[in-house]
CHARMM internal coordinates of N, CA and C (Angstrom, degrees):
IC EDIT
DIST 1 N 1 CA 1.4298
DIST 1 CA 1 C 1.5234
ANGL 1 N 1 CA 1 C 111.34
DIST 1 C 2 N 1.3638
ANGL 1 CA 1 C 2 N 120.89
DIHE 1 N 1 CA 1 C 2 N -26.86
DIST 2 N 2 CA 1.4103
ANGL 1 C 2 N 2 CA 133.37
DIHE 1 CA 1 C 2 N 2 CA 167.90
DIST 2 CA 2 C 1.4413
ANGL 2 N 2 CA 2 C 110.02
DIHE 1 C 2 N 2 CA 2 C -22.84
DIST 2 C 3 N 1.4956
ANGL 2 CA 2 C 3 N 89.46
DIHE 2 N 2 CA 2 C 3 N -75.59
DIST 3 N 3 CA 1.4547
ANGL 2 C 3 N 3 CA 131.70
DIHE 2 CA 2 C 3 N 3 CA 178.12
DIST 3 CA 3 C 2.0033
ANGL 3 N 3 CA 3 C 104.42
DIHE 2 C 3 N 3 CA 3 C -27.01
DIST 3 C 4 N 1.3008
ANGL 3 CA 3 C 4 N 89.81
DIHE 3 N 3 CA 3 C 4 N -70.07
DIST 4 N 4 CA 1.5301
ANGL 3 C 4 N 4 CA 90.89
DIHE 3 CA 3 C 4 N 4 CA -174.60
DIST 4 CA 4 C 1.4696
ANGL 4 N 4 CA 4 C 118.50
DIHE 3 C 4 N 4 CA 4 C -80.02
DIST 4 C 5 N 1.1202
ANGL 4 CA 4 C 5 N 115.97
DIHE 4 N 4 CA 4 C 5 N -4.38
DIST 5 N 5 CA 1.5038
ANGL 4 C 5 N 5 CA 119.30
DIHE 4 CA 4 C 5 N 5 CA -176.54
DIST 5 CA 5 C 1.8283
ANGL 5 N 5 CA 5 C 93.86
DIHE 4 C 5 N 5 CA 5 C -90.40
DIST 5 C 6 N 1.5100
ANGL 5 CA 5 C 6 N 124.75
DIHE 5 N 5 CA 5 C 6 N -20.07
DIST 6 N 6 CA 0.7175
ANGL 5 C 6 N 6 CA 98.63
DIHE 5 CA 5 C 6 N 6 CA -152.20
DIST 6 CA 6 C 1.8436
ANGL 6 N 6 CA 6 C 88.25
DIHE 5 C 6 N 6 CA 6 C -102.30
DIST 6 C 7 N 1.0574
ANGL 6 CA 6 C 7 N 128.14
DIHE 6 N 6 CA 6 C 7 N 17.96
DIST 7 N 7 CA 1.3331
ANGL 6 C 7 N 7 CA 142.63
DIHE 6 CA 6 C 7 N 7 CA -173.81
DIST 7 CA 7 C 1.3567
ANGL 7 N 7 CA 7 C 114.56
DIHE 6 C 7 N 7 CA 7 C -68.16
DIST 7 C 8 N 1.7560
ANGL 7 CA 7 C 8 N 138.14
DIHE 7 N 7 CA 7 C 8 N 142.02
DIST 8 N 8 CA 0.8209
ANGL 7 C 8 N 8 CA 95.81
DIHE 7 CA 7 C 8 N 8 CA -156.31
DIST 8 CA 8 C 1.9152
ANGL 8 N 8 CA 8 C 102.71
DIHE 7 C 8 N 8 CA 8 C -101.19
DIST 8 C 9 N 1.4190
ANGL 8 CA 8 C 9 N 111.43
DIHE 8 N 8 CA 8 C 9 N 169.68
DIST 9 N 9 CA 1.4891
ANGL 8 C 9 N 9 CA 105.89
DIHE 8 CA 8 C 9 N 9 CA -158.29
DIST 9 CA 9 C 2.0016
ANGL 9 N 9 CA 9 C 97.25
DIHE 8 C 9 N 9 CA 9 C -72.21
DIST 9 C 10 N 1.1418
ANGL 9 CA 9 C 10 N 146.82
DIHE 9 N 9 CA 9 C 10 N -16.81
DIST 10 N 10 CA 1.1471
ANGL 9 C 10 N 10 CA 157.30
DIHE 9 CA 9 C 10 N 10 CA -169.81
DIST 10 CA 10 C 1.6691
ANGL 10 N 10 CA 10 C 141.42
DIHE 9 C 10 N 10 CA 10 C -89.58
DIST 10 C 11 N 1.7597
ANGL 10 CA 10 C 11 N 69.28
DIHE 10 N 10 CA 10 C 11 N -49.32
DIST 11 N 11 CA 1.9887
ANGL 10 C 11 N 11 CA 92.88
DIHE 10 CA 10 C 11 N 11 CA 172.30
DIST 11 CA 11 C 1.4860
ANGL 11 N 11 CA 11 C 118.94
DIHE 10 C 11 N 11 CA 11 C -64.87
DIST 11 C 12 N 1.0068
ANGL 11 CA 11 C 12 N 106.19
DIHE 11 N 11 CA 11 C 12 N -34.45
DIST 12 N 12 CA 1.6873
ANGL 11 C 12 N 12 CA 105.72
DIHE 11 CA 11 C 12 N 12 CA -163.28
DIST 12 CA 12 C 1.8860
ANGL 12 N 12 CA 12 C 106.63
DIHE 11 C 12 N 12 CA 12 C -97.52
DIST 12 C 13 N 1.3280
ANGL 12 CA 12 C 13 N 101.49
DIHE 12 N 12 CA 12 C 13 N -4.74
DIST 13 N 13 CA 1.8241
ANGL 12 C 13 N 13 CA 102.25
DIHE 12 CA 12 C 13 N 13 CA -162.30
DIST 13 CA 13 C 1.8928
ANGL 13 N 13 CA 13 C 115.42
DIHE 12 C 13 N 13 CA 13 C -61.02
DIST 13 C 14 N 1.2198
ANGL 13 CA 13 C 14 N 120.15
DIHE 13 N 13 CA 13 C 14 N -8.77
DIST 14 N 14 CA 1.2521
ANGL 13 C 14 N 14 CA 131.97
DIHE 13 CA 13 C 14 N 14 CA 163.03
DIST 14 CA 14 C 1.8332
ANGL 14 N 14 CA 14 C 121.89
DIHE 13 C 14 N 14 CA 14 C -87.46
DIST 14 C 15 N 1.4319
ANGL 14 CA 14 C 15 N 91.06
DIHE 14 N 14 CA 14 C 15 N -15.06
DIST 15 N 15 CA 1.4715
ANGL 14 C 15 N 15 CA 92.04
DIHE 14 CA 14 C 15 N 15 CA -177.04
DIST 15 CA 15 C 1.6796
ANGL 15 N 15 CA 15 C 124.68
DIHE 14 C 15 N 15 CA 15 C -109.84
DIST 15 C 16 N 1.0586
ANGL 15 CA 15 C 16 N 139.69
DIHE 15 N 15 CA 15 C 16 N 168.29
DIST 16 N 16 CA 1.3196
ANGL 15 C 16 N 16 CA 155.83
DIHE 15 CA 15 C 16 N 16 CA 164.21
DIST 16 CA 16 C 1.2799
ANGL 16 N 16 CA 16 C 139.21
DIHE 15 C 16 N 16 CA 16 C -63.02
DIST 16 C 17 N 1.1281
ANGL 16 CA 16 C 17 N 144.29
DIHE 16 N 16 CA 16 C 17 N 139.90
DIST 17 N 17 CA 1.4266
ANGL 16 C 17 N 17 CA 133.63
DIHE 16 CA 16 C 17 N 17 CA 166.04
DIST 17 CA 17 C 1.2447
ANGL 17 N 17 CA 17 C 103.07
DIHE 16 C 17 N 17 CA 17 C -152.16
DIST 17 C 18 N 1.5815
ANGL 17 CA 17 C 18 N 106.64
DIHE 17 N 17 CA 17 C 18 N 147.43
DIST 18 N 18 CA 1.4342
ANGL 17 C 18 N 18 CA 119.44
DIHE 17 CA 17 C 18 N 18 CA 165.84
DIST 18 CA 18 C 1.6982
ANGL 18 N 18 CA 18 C 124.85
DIHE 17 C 18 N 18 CA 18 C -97.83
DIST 18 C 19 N 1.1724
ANGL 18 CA 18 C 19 N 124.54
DIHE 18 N 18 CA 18 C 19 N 128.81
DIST 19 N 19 CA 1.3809
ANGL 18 C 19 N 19 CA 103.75
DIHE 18 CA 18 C 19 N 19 CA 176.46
DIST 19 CA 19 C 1.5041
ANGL 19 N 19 CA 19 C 112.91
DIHE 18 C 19 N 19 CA 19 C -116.40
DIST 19 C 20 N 0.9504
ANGL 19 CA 19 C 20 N 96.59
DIHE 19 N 19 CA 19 C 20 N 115.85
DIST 20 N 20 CA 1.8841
ANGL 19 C 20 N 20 CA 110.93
DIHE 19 CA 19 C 20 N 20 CA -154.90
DIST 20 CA 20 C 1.3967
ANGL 20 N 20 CA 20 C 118.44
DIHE 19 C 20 N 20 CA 20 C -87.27
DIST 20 C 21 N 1.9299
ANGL 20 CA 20 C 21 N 105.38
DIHE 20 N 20 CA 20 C 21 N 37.61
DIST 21 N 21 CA 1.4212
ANGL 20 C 21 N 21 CA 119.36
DIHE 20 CA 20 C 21 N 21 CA 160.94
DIST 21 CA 21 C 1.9098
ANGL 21 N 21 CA 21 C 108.53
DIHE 20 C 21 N 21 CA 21 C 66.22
DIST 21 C 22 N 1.4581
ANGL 21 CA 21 C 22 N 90.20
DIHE 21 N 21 CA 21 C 22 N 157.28
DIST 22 N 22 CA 1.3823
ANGL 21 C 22 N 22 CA 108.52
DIHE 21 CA 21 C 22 N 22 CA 176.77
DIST 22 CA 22 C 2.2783
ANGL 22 N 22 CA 22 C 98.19
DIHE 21 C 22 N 22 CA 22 C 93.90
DIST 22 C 23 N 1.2815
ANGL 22 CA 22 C 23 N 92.56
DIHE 22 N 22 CA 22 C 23 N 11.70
DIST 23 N 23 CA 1.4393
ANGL 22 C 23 N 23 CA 107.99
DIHE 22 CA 22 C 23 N 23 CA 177.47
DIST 23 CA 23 C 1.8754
ANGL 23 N 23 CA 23 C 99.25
DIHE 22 C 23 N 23 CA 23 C -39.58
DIST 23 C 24 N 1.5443
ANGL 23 CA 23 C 24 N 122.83
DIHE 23 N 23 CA 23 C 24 N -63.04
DIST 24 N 24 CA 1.1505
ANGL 23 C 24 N 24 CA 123.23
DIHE 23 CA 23 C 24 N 24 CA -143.52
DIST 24 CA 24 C 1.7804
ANGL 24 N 24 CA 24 C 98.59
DIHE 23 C 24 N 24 CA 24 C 172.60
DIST 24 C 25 N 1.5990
ANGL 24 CA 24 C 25 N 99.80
DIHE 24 N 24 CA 24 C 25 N 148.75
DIST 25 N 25 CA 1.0152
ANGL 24 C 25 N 25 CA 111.31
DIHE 24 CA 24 C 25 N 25 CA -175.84
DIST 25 CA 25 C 1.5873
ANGL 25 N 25 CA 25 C 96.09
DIHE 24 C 25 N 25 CA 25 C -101.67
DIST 25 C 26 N 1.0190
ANGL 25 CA 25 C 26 N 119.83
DIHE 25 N 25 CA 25 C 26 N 15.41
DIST 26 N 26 CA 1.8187
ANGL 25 C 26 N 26 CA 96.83
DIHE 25 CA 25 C 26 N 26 CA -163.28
DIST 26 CA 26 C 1.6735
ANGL 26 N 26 CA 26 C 85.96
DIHE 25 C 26 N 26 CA 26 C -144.46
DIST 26 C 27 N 1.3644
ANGL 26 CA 26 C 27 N 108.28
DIHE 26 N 26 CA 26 C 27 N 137.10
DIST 27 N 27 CA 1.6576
ANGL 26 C 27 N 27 CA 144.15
DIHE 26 CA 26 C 27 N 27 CA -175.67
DIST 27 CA 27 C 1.6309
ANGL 27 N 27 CA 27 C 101.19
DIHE 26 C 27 N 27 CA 27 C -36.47
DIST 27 C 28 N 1.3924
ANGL 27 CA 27 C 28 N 104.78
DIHE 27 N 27 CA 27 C 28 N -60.10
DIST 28 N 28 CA 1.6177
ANGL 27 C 28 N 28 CA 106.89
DIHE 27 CA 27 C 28 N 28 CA -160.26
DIST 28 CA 28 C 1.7593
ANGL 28 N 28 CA 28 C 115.32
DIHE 27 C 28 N 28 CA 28 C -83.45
DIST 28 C 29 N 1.2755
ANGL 28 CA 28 C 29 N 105.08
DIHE 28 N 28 CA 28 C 29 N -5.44
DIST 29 N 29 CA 1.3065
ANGL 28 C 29 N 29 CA 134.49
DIHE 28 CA 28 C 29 N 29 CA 168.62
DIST 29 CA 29 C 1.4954
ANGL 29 N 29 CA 29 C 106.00
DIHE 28 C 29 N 29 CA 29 C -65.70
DIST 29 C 30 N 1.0136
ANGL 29 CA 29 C 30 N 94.44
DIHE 29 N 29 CA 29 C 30 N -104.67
DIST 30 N 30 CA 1.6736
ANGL 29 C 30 N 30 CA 107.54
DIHE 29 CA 29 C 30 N 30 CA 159.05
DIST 30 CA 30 C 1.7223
ANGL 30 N 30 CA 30 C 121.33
DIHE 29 C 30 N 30 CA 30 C -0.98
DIST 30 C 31 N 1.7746
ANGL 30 CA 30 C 31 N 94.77
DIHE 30 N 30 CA 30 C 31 N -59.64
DIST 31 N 31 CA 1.5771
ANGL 30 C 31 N 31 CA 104.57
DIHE 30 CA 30 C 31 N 31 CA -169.53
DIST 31 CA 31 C 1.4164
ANGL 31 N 31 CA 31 C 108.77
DIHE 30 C 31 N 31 CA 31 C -70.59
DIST 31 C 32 N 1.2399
ANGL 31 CA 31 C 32 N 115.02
DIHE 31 N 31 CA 31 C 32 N -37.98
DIST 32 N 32 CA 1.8702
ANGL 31 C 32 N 32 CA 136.97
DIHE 31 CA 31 C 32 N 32 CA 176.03
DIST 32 CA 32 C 1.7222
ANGL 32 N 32 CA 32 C 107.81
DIHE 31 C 32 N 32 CA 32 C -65.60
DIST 32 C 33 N 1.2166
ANGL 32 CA 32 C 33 N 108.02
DIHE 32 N 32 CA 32 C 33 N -30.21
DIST 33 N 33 CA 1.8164
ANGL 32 C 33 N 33 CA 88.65
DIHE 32 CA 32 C 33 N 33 CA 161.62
DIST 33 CA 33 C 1.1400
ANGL 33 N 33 CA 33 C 116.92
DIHE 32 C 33 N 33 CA 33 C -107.66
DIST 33 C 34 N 1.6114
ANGL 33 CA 33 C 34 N 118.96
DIHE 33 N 33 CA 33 C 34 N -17.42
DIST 34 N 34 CA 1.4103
ANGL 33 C 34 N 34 CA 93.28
DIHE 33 CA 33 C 34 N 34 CA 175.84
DIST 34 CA 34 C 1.8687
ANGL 34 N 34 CA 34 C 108.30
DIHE 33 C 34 N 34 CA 34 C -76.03
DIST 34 C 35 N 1.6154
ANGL 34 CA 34 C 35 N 131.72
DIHE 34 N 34 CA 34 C 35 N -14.93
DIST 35 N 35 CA 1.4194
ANGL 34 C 35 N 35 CA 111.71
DIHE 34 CA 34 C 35 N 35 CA 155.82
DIST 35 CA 35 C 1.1432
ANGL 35 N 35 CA 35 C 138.65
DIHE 34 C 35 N 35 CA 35 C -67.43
DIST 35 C 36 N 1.6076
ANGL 35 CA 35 C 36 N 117.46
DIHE 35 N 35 CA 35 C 36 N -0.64
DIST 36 N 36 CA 1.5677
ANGL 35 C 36 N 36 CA 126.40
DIHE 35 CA 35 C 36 N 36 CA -176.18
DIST 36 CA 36 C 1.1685
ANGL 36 N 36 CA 36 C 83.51
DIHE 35 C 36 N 36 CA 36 C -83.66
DIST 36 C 37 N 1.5227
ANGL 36 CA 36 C 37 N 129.58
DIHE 36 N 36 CA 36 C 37 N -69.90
DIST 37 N 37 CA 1.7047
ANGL 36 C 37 N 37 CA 145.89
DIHE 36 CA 36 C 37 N 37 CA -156.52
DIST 37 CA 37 C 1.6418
ANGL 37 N 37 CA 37 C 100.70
DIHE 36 C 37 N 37 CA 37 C -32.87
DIST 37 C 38 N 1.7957
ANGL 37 CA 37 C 38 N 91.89
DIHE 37 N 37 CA 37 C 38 N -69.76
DIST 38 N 38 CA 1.3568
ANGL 37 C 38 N 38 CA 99.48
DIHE 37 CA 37 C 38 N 38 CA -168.53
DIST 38 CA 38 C 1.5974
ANGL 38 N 38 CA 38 C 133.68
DIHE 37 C 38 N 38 CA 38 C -70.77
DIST 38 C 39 N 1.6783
ANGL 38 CA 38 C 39 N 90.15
DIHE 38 N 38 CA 38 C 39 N -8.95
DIST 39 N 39 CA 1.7650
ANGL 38 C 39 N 39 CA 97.14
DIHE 38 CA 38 C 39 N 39 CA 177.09
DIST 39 CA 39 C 1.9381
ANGL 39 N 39 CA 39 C 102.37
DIHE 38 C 39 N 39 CA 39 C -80.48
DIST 39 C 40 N 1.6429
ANGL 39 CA 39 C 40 N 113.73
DIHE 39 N 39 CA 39 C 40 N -24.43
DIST 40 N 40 CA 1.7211
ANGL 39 C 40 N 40 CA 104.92
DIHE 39 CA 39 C 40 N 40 CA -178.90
DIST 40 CA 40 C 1.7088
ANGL 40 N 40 CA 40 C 109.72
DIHE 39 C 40 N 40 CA 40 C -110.46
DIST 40 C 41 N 1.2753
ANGL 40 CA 40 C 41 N 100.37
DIHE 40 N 40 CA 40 C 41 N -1.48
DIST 41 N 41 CA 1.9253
ANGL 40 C 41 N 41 CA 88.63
DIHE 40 CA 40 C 41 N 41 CA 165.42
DIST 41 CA 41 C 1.4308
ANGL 41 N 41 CA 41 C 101.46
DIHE 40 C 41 N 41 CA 41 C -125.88
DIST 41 C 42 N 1.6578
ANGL 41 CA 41 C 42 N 105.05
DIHE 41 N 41 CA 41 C 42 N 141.05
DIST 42 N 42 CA 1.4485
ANGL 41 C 42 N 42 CA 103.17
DIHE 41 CA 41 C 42 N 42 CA 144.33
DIST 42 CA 42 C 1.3723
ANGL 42 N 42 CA 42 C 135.99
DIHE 41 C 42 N 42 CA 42 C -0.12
DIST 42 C 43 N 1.2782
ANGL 42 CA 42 C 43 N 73.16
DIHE 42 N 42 CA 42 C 43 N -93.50
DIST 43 N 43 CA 2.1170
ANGL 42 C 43 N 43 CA 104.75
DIHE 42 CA 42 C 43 N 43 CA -177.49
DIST 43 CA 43 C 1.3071
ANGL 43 N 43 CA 43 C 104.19
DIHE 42 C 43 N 43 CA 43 C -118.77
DIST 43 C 44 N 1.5529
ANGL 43 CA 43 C 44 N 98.58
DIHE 43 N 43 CA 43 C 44 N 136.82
DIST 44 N 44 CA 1.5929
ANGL 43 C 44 N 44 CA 131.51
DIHE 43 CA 43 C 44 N 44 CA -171.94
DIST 44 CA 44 C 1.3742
ANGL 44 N 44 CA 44 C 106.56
DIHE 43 C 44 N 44 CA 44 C -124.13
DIST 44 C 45 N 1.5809
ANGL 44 CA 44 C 45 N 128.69
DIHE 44 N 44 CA 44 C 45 N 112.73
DIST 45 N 45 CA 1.3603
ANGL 44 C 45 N 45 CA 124.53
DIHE 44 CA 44 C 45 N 45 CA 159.47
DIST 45 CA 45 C 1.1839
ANGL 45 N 45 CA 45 C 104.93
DIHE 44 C 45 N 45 CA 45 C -112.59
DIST 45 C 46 N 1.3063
ANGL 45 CA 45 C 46 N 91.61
DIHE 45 N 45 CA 45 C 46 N 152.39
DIST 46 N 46 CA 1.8233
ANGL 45 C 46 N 46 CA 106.22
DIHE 45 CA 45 C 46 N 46 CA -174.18
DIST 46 CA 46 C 1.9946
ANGL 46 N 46 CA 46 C 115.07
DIHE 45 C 46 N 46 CA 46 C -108.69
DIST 46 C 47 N 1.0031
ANGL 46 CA 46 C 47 N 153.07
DIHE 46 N 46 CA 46 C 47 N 86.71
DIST 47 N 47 CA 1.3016
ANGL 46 C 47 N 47 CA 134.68
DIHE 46 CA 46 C 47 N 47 CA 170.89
DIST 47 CA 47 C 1.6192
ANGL 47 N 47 CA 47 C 105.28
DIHE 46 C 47 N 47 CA 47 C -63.60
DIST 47 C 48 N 1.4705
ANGL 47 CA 47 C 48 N 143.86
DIHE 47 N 47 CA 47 C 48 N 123.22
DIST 48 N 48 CA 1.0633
ANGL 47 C 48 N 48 CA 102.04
DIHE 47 CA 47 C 48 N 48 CA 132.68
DIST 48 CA 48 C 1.2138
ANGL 48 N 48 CA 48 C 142.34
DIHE 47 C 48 N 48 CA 48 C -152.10
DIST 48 C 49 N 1.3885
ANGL 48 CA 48 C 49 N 124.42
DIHE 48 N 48 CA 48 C 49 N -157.07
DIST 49 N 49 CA 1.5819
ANGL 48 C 49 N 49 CA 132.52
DIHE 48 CA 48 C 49 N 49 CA -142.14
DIST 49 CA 49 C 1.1815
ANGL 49 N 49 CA 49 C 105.61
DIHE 48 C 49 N 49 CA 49 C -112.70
DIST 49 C 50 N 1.3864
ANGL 49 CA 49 C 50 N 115.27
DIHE 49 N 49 CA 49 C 50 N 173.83
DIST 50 N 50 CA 1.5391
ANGL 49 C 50 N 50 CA 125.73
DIHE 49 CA 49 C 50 N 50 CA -129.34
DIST 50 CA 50 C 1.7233
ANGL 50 N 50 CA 50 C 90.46
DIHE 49 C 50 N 50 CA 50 C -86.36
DIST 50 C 51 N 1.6922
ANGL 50 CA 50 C 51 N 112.95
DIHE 50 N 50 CA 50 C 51 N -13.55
DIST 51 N 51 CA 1.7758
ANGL 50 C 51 N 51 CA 95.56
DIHE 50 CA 50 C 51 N 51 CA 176.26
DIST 51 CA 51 C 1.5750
ANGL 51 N 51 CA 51 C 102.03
DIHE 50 C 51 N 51 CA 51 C -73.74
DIST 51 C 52 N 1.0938
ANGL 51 CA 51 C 52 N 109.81
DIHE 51 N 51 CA 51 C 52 N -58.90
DIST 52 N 52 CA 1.5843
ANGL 51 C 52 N 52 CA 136.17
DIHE 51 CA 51 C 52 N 52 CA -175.47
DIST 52 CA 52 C 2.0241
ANGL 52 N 52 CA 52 C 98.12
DIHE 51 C 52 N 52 CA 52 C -21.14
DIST 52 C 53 N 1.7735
ANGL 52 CA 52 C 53 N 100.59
DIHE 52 N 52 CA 52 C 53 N -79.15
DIST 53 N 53 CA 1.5843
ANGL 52 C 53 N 53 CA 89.70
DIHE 52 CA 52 C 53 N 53 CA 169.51
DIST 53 CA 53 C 1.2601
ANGL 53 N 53 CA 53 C 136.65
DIHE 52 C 53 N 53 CA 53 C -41.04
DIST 53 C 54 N 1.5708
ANGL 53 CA 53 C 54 N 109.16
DIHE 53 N 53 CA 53 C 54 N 8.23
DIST 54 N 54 CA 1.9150
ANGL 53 C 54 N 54 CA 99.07
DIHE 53 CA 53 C 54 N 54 CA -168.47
DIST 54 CA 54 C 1.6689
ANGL 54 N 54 CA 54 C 89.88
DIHE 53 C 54 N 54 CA 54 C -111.29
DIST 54 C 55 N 1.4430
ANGL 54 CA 54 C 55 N 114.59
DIHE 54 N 54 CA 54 C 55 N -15.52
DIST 55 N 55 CA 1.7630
ANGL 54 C 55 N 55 CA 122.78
DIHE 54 CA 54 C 55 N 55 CA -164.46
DIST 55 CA 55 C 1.6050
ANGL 55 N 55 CA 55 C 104.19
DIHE 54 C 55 N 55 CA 55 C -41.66
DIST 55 C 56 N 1.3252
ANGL 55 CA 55 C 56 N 113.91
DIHE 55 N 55 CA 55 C 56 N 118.58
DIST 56 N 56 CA 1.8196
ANGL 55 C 56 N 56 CA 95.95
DIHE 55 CA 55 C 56 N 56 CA 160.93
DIST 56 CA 56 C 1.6902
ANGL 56 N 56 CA 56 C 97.71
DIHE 55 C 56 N 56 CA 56 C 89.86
DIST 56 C 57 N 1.6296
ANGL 56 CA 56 C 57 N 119.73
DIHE 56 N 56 CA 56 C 57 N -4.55
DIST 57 N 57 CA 1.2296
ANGL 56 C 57 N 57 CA 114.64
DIHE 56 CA 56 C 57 N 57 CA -164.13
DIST 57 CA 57 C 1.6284
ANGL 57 N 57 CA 57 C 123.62
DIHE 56 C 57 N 57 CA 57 C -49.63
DIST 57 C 58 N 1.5562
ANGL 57 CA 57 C 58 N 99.93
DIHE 57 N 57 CA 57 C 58 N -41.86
DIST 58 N 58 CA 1.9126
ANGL 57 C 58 N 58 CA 104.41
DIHE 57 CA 57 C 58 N 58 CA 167.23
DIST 58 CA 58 C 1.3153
ANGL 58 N 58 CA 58 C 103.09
DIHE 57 C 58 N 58 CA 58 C -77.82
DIST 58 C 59 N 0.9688
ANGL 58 CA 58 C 59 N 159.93
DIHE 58 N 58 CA 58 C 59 N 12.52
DIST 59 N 59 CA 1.5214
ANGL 58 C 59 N 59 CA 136.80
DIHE 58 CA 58 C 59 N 59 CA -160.21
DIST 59 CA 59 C 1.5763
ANGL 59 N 59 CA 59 C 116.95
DIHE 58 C 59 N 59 CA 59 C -140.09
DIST 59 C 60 N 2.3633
ANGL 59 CA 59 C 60 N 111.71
DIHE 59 N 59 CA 59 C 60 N -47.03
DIST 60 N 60 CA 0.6154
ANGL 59 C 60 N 60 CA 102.71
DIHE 59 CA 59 C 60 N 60 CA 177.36
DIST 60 CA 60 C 1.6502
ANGL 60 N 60 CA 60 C 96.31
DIHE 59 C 60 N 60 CA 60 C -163.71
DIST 60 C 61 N 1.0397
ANGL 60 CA 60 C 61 N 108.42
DIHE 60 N 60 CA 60 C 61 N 141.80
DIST 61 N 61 CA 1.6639
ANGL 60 C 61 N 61 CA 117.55
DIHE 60 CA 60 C 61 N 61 CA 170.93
DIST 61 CA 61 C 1.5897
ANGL 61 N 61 CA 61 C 117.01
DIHE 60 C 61 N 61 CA 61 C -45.52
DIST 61 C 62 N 1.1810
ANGL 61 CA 61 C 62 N 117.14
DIHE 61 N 61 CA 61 C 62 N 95.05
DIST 62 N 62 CA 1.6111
ANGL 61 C 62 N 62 CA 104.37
DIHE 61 CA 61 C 62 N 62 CA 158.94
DIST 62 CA 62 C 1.2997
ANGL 62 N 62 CA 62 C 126.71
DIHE 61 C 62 N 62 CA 62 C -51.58
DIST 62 C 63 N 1.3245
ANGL 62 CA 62 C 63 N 131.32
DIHE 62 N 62 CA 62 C 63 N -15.54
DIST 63 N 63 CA 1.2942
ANGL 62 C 63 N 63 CA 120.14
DIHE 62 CA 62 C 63 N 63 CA -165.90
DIST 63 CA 63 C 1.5517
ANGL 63 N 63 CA 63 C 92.52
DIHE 62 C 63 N 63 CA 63 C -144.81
DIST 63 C 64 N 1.5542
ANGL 63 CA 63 C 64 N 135.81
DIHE 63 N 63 CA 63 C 64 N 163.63
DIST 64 N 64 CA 1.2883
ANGL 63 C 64 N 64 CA 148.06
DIHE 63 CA 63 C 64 N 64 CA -157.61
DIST 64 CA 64 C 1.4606
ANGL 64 N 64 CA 64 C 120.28
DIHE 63 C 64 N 64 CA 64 C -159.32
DIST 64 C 65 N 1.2546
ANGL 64 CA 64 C 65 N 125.91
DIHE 64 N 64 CA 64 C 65 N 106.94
DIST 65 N 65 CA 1.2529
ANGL 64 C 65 N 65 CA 151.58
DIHE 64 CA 64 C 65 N 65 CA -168.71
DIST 65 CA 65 C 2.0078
ANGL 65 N 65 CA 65 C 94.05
DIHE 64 C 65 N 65 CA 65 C -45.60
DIST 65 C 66 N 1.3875
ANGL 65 CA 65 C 66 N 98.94
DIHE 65 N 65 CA 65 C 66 N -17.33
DIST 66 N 66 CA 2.0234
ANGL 65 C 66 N 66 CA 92.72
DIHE 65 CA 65 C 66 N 66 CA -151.15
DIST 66 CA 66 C 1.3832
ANGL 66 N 66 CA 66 C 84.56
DIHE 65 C 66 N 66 CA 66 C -116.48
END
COOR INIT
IC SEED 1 N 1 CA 1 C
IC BUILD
């Protein structure tokens, strides 16, 4: 998270990134990079990986059929 906090807030706002999952098994994890991501790129895609689907697993669905 260093890493991206230490990004700069300006440079990247036209550009893209993918984050190609396996981020974190746990909800607030998850929620805390995808607001770093999305406050310095544009566009944010997410793939993700088999920790990622378990995030929130008792409590709340990361992802939604609707």
């Amino acid at each position: 998270m260093e890493w991206v906090r230490a990004l700069s807030p300006s440079a990247f706002q036209h550009d893209a990134v993918i984050l190609a999952g396996d981020i974190s098994d746990q909800m607030a994890v998850l929620e805390e990079t995808f607001r770093y991501f999305t406050a310095k790129f544009k566009h944010v895609f997410f793939t993700p990986g088999n920790h990622d689907l378990w995030a929130g697993a008792y409590t709340r669905p990361l992802f939604s059929s609707t």
